[in-house]
C-alpha positions as CSV (number, residue, x, y, z in Angstrom):
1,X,7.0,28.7,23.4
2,X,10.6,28.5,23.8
3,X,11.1,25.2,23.1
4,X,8.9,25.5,20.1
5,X,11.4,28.3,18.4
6,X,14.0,26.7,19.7
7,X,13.2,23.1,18.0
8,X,11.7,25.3,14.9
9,X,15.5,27.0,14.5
10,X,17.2,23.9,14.8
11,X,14.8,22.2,12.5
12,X,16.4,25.0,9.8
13,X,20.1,23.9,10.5
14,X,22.4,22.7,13.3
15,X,23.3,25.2,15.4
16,X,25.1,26.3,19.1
17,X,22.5,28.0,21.9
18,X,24.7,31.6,20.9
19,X,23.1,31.2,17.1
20,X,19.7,30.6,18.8
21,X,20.0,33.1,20.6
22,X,21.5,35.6,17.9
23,X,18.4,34.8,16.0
24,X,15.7,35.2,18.6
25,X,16.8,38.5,19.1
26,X,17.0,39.4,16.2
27,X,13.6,38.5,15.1
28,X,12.7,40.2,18.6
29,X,11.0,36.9,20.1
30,X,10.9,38.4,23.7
31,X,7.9,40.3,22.1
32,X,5.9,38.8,19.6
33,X,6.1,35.4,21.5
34,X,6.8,36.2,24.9
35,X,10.7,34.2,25.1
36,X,12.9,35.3,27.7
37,X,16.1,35.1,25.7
38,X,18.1,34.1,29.1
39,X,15.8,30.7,28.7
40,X,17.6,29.6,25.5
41,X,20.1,27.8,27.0
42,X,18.2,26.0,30.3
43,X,15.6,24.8,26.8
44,X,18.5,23.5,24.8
45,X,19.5,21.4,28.1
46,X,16.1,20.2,29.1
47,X,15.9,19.6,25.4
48,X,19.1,17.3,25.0
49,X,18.3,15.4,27.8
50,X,14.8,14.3,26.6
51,X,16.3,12.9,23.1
52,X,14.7,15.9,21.1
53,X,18.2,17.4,20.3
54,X,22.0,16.3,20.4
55,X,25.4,17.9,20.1
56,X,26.7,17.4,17.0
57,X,30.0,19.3,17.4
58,X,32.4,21.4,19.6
59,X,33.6,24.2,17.8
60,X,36.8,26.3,19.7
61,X,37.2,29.5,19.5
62,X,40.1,31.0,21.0
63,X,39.9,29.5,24.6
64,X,35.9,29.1,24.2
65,X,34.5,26.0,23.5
66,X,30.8,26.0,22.2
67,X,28.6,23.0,21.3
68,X,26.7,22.5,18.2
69,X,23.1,21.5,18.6
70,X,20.7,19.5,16.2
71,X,17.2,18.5,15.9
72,X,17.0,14.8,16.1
73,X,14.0,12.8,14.6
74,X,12.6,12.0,18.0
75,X,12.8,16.3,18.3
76,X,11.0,16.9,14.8
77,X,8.0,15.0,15.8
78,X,7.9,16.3,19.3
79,X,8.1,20.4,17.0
80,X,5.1,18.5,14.7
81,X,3.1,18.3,18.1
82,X,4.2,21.5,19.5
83,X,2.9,23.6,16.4
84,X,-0.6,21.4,16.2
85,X,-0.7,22.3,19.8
86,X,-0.1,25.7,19.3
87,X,-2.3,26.5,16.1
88,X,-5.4,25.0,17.7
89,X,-4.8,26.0,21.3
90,X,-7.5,29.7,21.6
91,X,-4.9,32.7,21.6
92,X,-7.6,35.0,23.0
93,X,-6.1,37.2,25.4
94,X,-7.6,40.1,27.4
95,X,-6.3,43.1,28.5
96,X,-6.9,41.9,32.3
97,X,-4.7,44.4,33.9
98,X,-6.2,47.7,31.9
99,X,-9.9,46.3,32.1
100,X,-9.0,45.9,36.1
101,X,-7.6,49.7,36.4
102,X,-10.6,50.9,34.1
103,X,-13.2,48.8,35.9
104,X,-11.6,51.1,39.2
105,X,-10.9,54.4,37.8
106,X,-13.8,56.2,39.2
107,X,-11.2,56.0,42.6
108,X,-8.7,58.4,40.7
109,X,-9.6,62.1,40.3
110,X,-10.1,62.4,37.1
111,X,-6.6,64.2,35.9
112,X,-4.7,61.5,37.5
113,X,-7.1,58.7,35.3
114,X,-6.2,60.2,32.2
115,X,-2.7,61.2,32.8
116,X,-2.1,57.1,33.4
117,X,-4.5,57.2,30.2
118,X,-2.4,58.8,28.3
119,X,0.9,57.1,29.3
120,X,-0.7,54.1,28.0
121,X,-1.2,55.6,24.7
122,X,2.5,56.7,24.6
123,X,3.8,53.5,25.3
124,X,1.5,51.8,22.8
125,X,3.0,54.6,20.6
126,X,6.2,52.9,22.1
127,X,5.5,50.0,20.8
128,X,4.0,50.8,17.4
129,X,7.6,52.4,16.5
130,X,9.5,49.3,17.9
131,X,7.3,47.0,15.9
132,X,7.8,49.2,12.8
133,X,11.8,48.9,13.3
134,X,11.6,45.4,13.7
135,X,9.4,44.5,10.4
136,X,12.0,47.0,8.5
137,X,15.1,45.5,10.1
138,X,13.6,42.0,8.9
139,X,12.7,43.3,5.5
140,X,16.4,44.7,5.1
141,X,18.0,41.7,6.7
142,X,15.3,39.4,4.0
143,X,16.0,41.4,0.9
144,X,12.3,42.6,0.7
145,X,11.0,38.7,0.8
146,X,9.1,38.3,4.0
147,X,6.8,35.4,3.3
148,X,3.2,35.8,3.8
149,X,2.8,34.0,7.0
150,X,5.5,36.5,8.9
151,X,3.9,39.7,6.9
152,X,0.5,38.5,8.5
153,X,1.8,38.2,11.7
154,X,3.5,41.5,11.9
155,X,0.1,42.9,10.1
156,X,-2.3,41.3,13.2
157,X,0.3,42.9,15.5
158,X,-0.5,46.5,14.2
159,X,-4.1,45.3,14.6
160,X,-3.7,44.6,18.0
161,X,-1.9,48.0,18.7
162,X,-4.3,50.0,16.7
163,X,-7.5,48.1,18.7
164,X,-6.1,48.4,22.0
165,X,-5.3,52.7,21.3
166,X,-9.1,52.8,19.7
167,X,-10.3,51.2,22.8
168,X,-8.3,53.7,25.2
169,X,-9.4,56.8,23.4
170,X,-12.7,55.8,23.9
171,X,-12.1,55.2,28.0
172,X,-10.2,58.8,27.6
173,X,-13.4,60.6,26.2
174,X,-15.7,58.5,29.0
175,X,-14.0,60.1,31.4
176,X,-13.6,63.2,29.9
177,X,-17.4,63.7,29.4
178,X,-18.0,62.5,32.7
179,X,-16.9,66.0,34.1
């Protein structure tokens, strides 16, 4: 996924591995696609080396010297592969680790169960209010024009969220009326 964000950014404009960074963060890629922002820079390398981007520049800035990266056309095909990889590849993915716990809560009293219960349903809470800030700090930093595709995606996200707490209130009242 990295290298596929990190081609897509460059594919916008030249750029040095801070900028790509800047804007991963920004648009919060550690969550929605699972980037580890420390990653950015190992990609851009690994990325150079195989012909998919170049330095096109060294900027200095005071004694700092950074390089300025762009997609070459070698590196926009390899992106044209990576997103018809990525948009036909199954996204399905499971809860494993919940549907393991559930699967063995009948080994918990049943306080403890639905005290962890309902820690999952705070953090999911958590993560409701952290996905709110980031669509609102997108919307401000886009002038109210987030295009469809993005509004979609932040709109599946609160789907996801909203199916997940449905699906622990109902393993909350199971064990509730198991009493």
């Amino acid at each position: 996924m990295t290298r596929l964000l990190v081609l897509g950014m460059l594919d916008m404009h030249p750029m040095s591995g801070y900028d790509v960074k800047q804007m991963l963060q920004l648009n919060d890629a550690e969550r929605w696609a699972g980037v580890l922002i420390g990653s950015i820079y190992h990609a851009l390398k690994k990325l150079e080396k195989e012909g998919h981007i170049e330095i096109t520049s060294i900027e200095h800035t005071g004694h700092r010297q950074k390089a300025i990266y762009q997609i070459t056309d070698q590196g926009r095909s390899h992106l044209h592969e990576l997103v018809v990889d990525t948009l036909s590849s199954p996204a399905v993915v499971y809860p494993s680790s919940l549907y393991s716990g559930l699967s063995l809560s009948h080994k918990l009293d049943s306080e403890e169960a639905l005290d962890a219960l309902n820690k999952q349903q705070a953090h999911l809470e958590e993560e409701r209010r952290a996905l709110q800030h980031g669509l609102e700090l997108k919307n401000a930093t886009m002038h109210n024009t987030i295009p469809p595709m993005t509004k979609l995606i932040f709109d599946h996200m609160f789907t996801v969220i909203d199916q997940q707490q449905v699906f622990i209130n109902k393993a909350i009242n199971l064990l509730e009326n198991d009493d």
